[in-house]
C-alpha positions in Angstrom: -71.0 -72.1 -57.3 -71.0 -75.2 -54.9 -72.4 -74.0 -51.5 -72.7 -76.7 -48.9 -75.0 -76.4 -46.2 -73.9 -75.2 -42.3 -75.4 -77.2 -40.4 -74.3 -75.5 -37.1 -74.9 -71.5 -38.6 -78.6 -72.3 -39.8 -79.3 -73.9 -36.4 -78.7 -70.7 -34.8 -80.8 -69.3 -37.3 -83.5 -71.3 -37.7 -84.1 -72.3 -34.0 -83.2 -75.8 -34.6 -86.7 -75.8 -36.1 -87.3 -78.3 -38.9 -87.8 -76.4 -42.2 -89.0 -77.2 -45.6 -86.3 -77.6 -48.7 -84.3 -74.8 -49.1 -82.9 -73.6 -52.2 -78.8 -72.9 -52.5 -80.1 -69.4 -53.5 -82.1 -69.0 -49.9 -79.6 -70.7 -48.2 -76.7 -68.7 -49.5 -79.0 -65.3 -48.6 -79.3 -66.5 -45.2 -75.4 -67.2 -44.4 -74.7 -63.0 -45.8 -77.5 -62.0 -43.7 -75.6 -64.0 -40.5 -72.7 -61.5 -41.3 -74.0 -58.5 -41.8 -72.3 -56.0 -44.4 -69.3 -58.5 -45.1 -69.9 -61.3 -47.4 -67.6 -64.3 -48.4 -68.4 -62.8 -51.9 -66.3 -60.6 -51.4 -63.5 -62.4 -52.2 -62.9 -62.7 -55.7 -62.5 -65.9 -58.5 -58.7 -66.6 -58.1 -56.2 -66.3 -60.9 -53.2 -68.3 -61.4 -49.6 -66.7 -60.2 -47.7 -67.6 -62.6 -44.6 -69.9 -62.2 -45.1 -70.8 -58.6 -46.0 -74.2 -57.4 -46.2 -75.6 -53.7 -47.4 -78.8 -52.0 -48.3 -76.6 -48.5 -49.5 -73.8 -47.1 -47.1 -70.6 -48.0 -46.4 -67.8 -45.7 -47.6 -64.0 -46.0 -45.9 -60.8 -44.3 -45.3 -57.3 -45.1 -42.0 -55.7 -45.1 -39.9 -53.1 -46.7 -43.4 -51.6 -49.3 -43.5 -55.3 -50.3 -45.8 -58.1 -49.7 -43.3 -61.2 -49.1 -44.2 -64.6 -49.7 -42.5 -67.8 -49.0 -43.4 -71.4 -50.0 -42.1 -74.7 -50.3 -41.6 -75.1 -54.2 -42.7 -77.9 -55.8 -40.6 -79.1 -58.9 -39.3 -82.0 -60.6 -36.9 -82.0 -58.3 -37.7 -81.3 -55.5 -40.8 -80.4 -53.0 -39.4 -79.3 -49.8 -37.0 -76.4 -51.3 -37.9 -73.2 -49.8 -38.1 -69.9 -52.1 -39.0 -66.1 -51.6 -41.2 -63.7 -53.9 -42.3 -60.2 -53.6 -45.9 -58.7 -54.2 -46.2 -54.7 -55.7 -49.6 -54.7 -55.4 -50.0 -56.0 -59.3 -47.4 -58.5 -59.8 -45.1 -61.1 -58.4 -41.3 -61.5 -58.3 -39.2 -63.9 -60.0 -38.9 -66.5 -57.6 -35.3 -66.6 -55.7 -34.5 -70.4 -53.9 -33.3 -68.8 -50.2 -30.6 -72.6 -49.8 -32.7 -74.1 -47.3 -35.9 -76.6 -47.1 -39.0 -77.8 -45.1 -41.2 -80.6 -45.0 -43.7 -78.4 -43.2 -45.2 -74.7 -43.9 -43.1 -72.4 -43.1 -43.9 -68.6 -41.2 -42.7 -65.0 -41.7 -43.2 -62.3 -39.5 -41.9 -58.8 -39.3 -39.7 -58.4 -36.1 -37.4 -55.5 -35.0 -36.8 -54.0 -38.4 -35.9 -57.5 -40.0 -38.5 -59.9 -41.7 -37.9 -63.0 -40.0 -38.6 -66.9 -41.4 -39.0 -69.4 -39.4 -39.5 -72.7 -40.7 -38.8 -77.2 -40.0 -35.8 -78.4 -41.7 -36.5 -81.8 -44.0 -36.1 -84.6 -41.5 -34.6 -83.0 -38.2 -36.7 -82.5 -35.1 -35.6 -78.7 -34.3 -37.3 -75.1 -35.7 -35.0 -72.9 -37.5 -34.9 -69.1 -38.7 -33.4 -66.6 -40.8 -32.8 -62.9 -40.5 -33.1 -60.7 -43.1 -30.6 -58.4 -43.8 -31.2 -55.7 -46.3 -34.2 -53.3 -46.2 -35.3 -55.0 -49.3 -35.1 -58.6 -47.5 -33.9 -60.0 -50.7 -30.5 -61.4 -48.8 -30.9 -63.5 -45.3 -28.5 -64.5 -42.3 -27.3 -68.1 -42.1 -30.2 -70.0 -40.2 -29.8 -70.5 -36.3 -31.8 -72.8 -34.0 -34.1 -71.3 -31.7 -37.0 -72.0 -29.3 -36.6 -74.5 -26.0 -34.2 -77.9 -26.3 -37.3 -80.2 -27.7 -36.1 -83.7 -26.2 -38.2 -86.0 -27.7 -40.9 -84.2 -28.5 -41.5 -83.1 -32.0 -41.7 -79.8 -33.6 -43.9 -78.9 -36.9 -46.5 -76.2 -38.4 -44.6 -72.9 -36.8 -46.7 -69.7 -36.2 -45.0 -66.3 -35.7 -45.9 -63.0 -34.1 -44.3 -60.2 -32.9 -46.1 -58.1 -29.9 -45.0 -55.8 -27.2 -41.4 -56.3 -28.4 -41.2 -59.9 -28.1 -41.1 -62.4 -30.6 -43.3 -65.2 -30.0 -43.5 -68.7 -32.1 -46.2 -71.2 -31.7 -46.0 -74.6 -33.3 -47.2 -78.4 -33.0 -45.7 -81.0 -30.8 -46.5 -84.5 -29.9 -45.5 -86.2 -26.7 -46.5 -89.3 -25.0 -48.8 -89.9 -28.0 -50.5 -86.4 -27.2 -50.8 -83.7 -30.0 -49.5 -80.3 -27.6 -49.2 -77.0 -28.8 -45.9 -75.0 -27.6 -45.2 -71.2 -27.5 -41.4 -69.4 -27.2 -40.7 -66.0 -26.6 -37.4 -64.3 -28.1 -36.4 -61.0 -26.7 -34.2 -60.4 -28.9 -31.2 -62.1 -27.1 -33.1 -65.4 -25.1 -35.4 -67.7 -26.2 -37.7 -69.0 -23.3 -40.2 -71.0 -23.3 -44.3 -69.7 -22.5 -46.9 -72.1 -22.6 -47.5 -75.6 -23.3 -51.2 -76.8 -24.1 -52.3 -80.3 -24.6 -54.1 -79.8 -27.7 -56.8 -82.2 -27.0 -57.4 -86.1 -25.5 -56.7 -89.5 -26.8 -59.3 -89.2 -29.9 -57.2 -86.8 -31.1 -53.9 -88.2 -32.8 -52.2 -85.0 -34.5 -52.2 -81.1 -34.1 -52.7 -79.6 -37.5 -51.7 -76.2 -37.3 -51.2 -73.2 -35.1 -51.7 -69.4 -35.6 -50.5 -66.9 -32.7 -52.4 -63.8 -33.6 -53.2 -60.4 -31.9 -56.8 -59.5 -31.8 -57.7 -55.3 -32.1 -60.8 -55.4 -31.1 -60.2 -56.6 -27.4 -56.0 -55.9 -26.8 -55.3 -59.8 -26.3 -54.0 -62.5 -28.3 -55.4 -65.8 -29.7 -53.5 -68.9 -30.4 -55.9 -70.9 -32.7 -55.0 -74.4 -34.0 -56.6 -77.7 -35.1 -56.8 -81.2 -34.0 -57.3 -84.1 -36.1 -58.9 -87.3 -34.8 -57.0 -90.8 -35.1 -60.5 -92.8 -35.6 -63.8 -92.6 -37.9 -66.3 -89.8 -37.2 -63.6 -87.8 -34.7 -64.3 -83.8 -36.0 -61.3 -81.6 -36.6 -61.7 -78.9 -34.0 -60.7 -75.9 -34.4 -59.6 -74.6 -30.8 -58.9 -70.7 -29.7 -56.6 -69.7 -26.2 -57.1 -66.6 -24.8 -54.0 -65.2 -23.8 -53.6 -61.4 -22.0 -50.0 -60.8 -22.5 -49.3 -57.9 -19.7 -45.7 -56.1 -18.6 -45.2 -58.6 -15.6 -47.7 -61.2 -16.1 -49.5 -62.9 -18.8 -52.7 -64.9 -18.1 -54.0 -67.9 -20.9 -57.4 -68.8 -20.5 -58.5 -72.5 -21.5 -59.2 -73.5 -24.7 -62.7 -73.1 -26.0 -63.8 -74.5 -29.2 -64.6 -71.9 -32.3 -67.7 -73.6 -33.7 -65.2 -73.9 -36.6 -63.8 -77.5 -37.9 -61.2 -77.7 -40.3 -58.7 -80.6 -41.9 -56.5 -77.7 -43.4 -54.3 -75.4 -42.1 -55.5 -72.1 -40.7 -54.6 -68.7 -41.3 -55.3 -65.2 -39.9 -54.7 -61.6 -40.6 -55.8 -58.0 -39.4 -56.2 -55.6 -43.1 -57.9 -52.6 -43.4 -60.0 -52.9 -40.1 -61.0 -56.5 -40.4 -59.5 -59.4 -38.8 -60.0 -62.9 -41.2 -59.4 -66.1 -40.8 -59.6 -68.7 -43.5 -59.6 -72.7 -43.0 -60.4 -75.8 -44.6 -63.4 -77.5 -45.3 -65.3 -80.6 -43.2 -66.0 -83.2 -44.7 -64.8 -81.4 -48.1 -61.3 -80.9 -47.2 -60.5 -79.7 -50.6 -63.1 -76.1 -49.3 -62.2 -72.5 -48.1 -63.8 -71.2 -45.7 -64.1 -67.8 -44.3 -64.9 -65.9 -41.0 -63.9 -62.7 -39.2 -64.4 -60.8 -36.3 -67.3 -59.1 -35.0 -68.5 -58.3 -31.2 -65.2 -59.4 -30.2 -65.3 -63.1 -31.4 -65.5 -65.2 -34.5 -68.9 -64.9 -36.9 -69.8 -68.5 -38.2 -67.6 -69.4 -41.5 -68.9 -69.1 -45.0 -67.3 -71.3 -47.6 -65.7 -69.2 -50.3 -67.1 -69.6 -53.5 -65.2 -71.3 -56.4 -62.2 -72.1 -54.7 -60.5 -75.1 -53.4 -57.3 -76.1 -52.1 -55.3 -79.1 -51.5 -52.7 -77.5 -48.8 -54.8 -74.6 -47.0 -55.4 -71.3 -47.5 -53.0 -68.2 -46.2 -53.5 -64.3 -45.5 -51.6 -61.7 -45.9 -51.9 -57.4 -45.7 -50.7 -55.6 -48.3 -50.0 -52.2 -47.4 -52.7 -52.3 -44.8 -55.3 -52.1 -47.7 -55.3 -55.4 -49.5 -56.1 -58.8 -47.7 -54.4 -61.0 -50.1 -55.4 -65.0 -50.0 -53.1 -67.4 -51.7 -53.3 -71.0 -51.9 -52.5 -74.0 -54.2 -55.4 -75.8 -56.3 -57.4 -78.5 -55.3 -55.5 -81.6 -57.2 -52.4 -79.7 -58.1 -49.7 -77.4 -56.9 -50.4 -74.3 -58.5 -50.3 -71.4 -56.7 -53.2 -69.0 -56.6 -54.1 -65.7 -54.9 -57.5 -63.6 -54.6 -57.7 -60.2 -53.5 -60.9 -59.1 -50.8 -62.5 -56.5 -52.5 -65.6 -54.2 -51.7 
């Protein structure tokens, strides 16, 4: 196991004290004690799934008793291609190329009885999506345009979720030199645009990623993304939104930052009781790390043990049971997938 040190979780721990050499053995005992019954141990060596190979982050969603996954495939060919396979709980599907390709990750979400995708096409500065259109999701509508008219701005990283019968995407945007994070609503008819943020100041030169996600334990939403600096030394933040999304009103609260730093893209999900999140590492960008939620906020992230990525970890729920990681290796493009177990 490699275990680097946290230098902001033992702080809290220790006092800020100055302590004498600590072994990766104490060190590692003092991170599970910091979260309580859960443990980053928990999650599993990875294994390979076979015959799928991407350069980014996939996407995760359940719909239709299946586990769906989409990712841009990475093949002699071809990197950008975007292609769909299904999870049973054991096994994954044959891959099937859906016609269409990204040069960013795409998202899926479940949204009024259709599994939606919505993803960047290669070289054009609008979002797309697709509709399912079987119960299976195996066939897909013609991709539309959606979200506000984008001017010059520029559109990348999409996050989806769907709450209180809307349809909401989040994604990165850069204007006037300023990374921004956007937010549309669909109502099923009209898109309209929500919220714009300006990510963060001049130091930081690119928003990362973006993850809209609902939060259980307090009945409001998060958007959560991360900045990346333009010079030396500049930390990649990882930032959280409030938002209260009410019948006639919805309030967002300003950015606060997580404790959290990350150069990879994030990822959340809500499985069996527990909400995750997983991220990149700092300065190792090549680390997973882990948190979740407790007392209604974010406990300090663990890195998980002997795994590594070169695109960034995502989540998914199978069946509400299974939280389901799957990411690409650290140097390659193979996909892999671990399974958070007891």
């Amino acid at each position: 196991m490699r275990m680097n040190r946290s230098a902001f979780l033992l702080s809290l721990l220790l006092g800020g004290a100055l302590v004498g050499c600590l072994s990766a053995d104490d060190e590692a005992a003092m991170l599970d004690e910091s979260v309580g019954e859960l443990s980053a141990w928990q999650w599993p060596d990875d294994t390979q799934i076979v015959g799928k190979e991407s350069t980014r982050q996939p996407a995760l969603a359940w719909f239709g008793s299946r586990l769906h996954m989409v990712y841009t495939d990475y093949s002699s060919s071809s990197s950008t291609a975007l292609k769909q396979t299904r999870f049973n709980g054991s096994s994954w599907t044959t891959s099937v190329s859906l016609g269409v390709s990204s040069d960013s990750h795409p998202a899926l979400v479940d949204y009024d009885g259709s599994l939606r995708l919505i993803y960047k096409p290669v070289g054009q500065n609008r979002l797309m999506m697709m509709t399912s259109t079987t119960a299976s999701a195996t066939t897909w509508s013609s991709p539309v345009t959606i979200g506000r008219s984008l001017g010059t701005r520029t559109a990348s990283a999409p996050s989806a979720l769907a709450f209180g019968g809307n349809l909401y995407v989040a994604y990165c945007s850069q204007l006037s030199d300023l990374p921004h994070v956007l937010v549309d609503r669909f109502d099923g008819a009209t898109w309209t645009a929500v919220h714009d943020t300006v990510a963060s100041s001049q130091l930081y030169s690119t928003c990362n990623s973006v993850v809209m996600a609902a939060m259980p334990d307090t009945g409001e939403v998060e958007v959560l993304y991360n900045v990346i600096g333009s010079g030396g030394g500049v930390k990649p933040y990882i930032m959280r939104q409030r938002v209260v999304i009410g019948r006639s009103s919805t309030v967002w609260y300003s950015p606060t930052y997580t404790g959290m730093t990350s150069f990879k893209p994030i990822s959340v999900v809500t499985c069996d009781g527990i909400t995750h999140l997983v991220h990149g590492g700092d300065p190792d960008i090549t680390e997973i790390w882990w948190s979740f939620r407790s007392n209604n906020n974010w406990v300090a992230g663990t890195q998980v043990p002997n795994q590594w990525s070169g695109a960034g970890a995502a989540l998914g729920c199978f069946n509400g049971t299974k939280t389901v990681m799957v990411h690409n290796v650290s140097g390659g493009t193979h996909l892999m997938q671990s399974i958070f177990g007891p």
